[in-house]
Structures are given as C-alpha cells and as structure tokens.
C-alpha positions as CSV (number, residue, x, y, z in Angstrom):
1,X,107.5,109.1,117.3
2,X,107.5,112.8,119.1
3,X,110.0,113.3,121.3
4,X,108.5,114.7,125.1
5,X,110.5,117.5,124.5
6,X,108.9,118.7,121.3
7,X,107.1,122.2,121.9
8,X,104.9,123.9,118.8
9,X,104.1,126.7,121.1
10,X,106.7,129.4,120.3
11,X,105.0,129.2,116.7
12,X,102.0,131.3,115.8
13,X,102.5,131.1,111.9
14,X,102.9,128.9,109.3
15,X,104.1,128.7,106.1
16,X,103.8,126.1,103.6
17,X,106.8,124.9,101.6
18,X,105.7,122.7,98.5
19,X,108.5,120.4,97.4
20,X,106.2,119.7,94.3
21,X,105.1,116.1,93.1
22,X,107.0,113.2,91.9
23,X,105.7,111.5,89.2
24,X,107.1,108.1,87.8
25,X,108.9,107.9,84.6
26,X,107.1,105.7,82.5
27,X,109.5,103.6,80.0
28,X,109.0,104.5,76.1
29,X,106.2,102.2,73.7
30,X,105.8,102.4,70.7
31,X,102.4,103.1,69.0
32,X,102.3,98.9,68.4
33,X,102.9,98.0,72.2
34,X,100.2,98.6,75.2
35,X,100.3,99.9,78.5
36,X,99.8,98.6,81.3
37,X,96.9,99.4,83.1
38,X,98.4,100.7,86.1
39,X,100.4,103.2,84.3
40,X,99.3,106.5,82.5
41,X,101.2,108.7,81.0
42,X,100.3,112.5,82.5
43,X,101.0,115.5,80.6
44,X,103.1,118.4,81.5
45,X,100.2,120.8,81.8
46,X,98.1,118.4,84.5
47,X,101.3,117.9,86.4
48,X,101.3,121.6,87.1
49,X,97.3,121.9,87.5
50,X,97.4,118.6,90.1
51,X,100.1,120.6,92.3
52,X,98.3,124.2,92.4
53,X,95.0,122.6,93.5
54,X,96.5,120.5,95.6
55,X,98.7,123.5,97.3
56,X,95.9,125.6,97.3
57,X,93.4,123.1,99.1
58,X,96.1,122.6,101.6
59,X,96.5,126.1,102.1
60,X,92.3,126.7,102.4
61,X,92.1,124.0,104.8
62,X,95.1,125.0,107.4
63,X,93.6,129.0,106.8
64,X,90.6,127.3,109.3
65,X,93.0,126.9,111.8
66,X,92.5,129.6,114.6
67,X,96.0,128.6,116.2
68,X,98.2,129.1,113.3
69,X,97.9,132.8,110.7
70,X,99.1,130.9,107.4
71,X,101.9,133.4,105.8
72,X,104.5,133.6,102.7
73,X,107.7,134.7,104.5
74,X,109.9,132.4,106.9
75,X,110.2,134.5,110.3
76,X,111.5,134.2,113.8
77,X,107.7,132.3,114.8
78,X,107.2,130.6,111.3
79,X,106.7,127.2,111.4
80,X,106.9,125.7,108.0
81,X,105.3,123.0,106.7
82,X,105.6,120.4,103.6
83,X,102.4,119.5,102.3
C-alpha cells in the first residue's frame, strides 16, 4: 500500500543497490544418498554469473526509462533502488 502522500517527483536519478542473492543451504549427502529433485546444488562461480546478469538486465531495462538517468553515486535527487 502507497501512502497519498508519497511523491517520486523530486527524483530524477536512480541508482541501483543490489543486496545480492540468497541461495538455500542445501544439507550434506554422501556420494551413496540422492537428492531430491527440488534441490541443486549451485556452484560458487554461477552464483556470481546469475547475479551480474541479472544486475545488468535490470540495469538495461530501467536505462529505457526517459524519467529516471540511471547513475552510480547516491546524491541529493538519487532514488535508489533494490533489484
């Protein structure tokens, strides 16, 4: 719910803030036991790939905004924004 009161309009720039992925710990088998299949382990390595495309796609699609110049530093008309 917005409150009436809420007002974007002092903002003319944005700036996203990533606060990364969570992925779920996945208990320990052992090489005789099976997973199950809702539950992949994912290595270190994809983790990190999986959250730059998914920053950078975030950041190409609010660069098509014509209200909002999408920046790196906070500042007095910065809105930021958690993807």
């Amino acid at each position: 719910m917005v409150k009436p009161t809420f007002d974007l309009t002092p903002y003319k720039k944005l700036m996203i803030v990533s606060q990364g992925i969570a992925f779920r710990r996945l208990e320990p088998v052992s090489d005789f036991q099976a997973r199950d299949e809702t539950e992949f382990p994912v290595k270190e390595e994809n983790k990190e790939r999986l959250s730059r495309e998914l920053k950078t796609a975030f950041e190409t699609e609010l660069a098509t905004l014509e209200r909002y110049e999408v920046v790196s530093a906070p500042g007095p008309d910065v809105l930021l924004s958690a993807p």
